[in-house]
N, C-alpha and C positions, 0 to 999 in steps of 0.2 A: 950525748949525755946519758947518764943512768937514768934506770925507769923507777929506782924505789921510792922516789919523792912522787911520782905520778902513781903509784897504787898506793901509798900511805893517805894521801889527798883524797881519793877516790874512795876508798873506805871509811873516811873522816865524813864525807857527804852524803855518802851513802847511811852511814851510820845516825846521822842527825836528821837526812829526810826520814828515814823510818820511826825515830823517836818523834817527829814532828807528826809524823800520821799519827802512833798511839796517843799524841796527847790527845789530840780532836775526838776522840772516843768517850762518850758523856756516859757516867752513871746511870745507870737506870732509877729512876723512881718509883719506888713498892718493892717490895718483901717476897713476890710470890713471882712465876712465872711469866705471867702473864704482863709482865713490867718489862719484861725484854723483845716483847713482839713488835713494839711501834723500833726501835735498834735497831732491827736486822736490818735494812738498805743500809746503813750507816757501815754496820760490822762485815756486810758483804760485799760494801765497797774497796774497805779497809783489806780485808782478807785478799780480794784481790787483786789491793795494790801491791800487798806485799810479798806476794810469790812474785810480780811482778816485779819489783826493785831486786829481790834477793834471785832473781834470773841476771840482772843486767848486770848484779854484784859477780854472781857466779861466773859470767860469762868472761863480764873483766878479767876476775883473778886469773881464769888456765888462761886466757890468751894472752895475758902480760905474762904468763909462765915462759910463752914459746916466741917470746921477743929480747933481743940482746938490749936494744937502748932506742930511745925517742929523741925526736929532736922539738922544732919549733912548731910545726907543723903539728905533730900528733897531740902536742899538748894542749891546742887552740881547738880541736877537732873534741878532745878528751872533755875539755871545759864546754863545751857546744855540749855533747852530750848529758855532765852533768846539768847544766841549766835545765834543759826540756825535764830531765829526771825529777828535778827539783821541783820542777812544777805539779808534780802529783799528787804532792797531799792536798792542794788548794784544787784541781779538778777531782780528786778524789771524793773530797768533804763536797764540792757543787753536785757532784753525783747524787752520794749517797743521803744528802739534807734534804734533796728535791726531791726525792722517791721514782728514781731513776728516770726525769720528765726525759723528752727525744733532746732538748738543748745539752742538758747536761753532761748526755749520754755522748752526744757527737763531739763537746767539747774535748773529754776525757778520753774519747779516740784520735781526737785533732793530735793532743800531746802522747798519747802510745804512739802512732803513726808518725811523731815527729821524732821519738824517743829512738824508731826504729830507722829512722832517716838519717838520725845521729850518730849511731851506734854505726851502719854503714859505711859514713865519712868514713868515722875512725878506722875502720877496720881498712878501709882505702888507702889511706895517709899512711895506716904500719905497713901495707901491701909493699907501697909506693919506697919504703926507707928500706926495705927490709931483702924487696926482692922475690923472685919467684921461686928460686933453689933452698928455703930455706926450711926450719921446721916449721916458721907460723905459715905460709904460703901451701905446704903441704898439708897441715892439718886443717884450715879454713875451706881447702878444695873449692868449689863453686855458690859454696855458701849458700844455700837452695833456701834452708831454713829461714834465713835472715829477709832474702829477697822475698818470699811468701809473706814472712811477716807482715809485712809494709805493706804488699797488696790487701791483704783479709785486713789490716787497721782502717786503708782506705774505703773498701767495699762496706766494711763495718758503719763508717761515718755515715755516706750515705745512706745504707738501711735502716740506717736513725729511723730517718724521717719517714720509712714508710711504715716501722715499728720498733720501738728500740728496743724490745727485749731479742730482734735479731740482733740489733749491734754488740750486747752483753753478750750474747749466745759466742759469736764473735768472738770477740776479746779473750770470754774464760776459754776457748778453744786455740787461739795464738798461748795462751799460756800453757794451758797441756800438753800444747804440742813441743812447747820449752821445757815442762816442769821434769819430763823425761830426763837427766841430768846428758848434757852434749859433752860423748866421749872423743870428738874431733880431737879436740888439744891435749887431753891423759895422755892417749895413746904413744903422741907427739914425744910427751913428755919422759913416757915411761922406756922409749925407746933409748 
């Protein structure tokens, strides 16, 4: 079957989790500066969920670039994925409401860590349809990136609890290491 109903879906979700994050962003109360200080866990939760979402968007899009068609399998695997994703404005908001406590922090790496466990299916499931000789197979190579991910999510969880501003430290560091735009599938593409 075609894939442009599964990246129209995925943009669709993508598109309404992110609107679901800005809504949770409250007004400040006062006039002056000093009205947006008690915010920032909130707005520095926000910020980085959303490089975060708009990675998992990015990543989708090239690598549904360098796939012919899904079948049953990818799109059960796709939906796995958006769920966990889905779940970040609600760990996002627990994050950023509790002033980064170690529960909250580990939660919101439970679901990154599970985001990246998702995102791996899938990328398995298109392996698995697709084959090895192909372009998506050539361009995803050994996927180093992906599998790091998931470890530093997990590592992260844990150093919750012995500090969580390791596990933040964490997190915005799996994101950096994403935010760099992954020319794996362009390349693919451009070929």
């Amino acid at each position: 079957m075609g894939k442009g109903r599964v990246e129209a879906f995925t943009d669709g979700v993508v598109a309404i989790i992110i609107t679901i994050m800005v809504l949770e962003l409250k007004v400040p109360h006062g006039e002056d500066l000093s009205a947006l200080a008690p915010l920032w866990p909130i707005f520095f939760s926000y910020v980085l969920s959303f490089i975060n979402v708009g990675i998992y968007w990015n990543n989708l899009h090239n690598m549904f670039h360098t796939v012919q068609r899904v079948d049953g399998r990818v799109l059960w695997a796709n939906l796995n994925l958006l769920f966990w994703l889905s779940l970040i404005p609600a760990t996002t908001a627990f994050m950023g409401e509790n002033h980064f406590a170690p529960i909250p922090v580990a939660v919101y790496g439970v679901d990154l860590a599970l985001c990246g466990v998702a995102y791996r299916i899938l990328v398995t499931k298109l392996h698995h349809l697709h084959g090895n000789e192909t372009a998506f197979a050539k361009a995803l190579g050994s996927d180093r990136k992906g599998k790091i991910s998931v470890a530093l999510y997990t590592a992260a969880v844990l150093l919750t609890f012995v500090n969580q501003w390791i596990g933040v430290a964490i997190y915005v560091l799996v994101a950096a290491i994403w935010f760099v735009p992954d020319t794996r599938f362009s390349r693919v593409i451009e070929k």
